[in-house]
C-alpha angles and dihedrals in degrees: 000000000000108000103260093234116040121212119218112210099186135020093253086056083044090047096051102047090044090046082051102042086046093055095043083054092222124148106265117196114204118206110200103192141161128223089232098050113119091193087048100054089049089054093051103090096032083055094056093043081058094048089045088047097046100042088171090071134073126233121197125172130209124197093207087202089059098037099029092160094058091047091051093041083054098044089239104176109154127039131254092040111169109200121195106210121186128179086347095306127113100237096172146344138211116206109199145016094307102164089168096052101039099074098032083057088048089053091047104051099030 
């Protein structure tokens, strides 16, 4: 089974699951996310029970220490963003470690 979240290491990895999610005109949730981040680390898990749960969405996570010009081309300036992208437009963003409004976003915008 294909991991639920789906980690992108460089921005060539980052720009080709954006440019196919974008054409399959699914729901993609960016989790823009640090190493370091306490509140990250706590949202983790609560993030890949939701992508095993909406299967219809996709997840992709972004470390902004390893790609620092994504993040800056995104205005990421708090950790964890997560960033609901459809058809290649932003439609809607969570800052923080919202555990309450993340899914309920999902649900809103899948």
């Amino acid at each position: 089974m294909a991991e639920a979240v789906i980690a992108c290491h460089s921005v060539q990895e980052w720009t080709q699951q954006l440019e196919q999610a974008n054409q399959s005109k699914k729901l993609v949730v960016v989790d823009f996310t640090a190493s370091w981040c306490g509140p990250c680390r706590m949202m983790a898990p609560i993030v890949s029970e939701l992508a095993k749960k909406f299967t219809d969405v996709l997840f992709l996570k972004v470390d902004v220490d390893e790609l620092k010009t994504v993040a800056q081309d995104w205005a990421i300036e708090a950790m964890p963003t997560f960033v609901f992208v459809k058809e290649g437009t932003i439609i809607d963003k969570v800052v923080g470690a919202n555990k309450v409004d993340l899914p309920k976003k999902i649900e809103m915008h899948k």
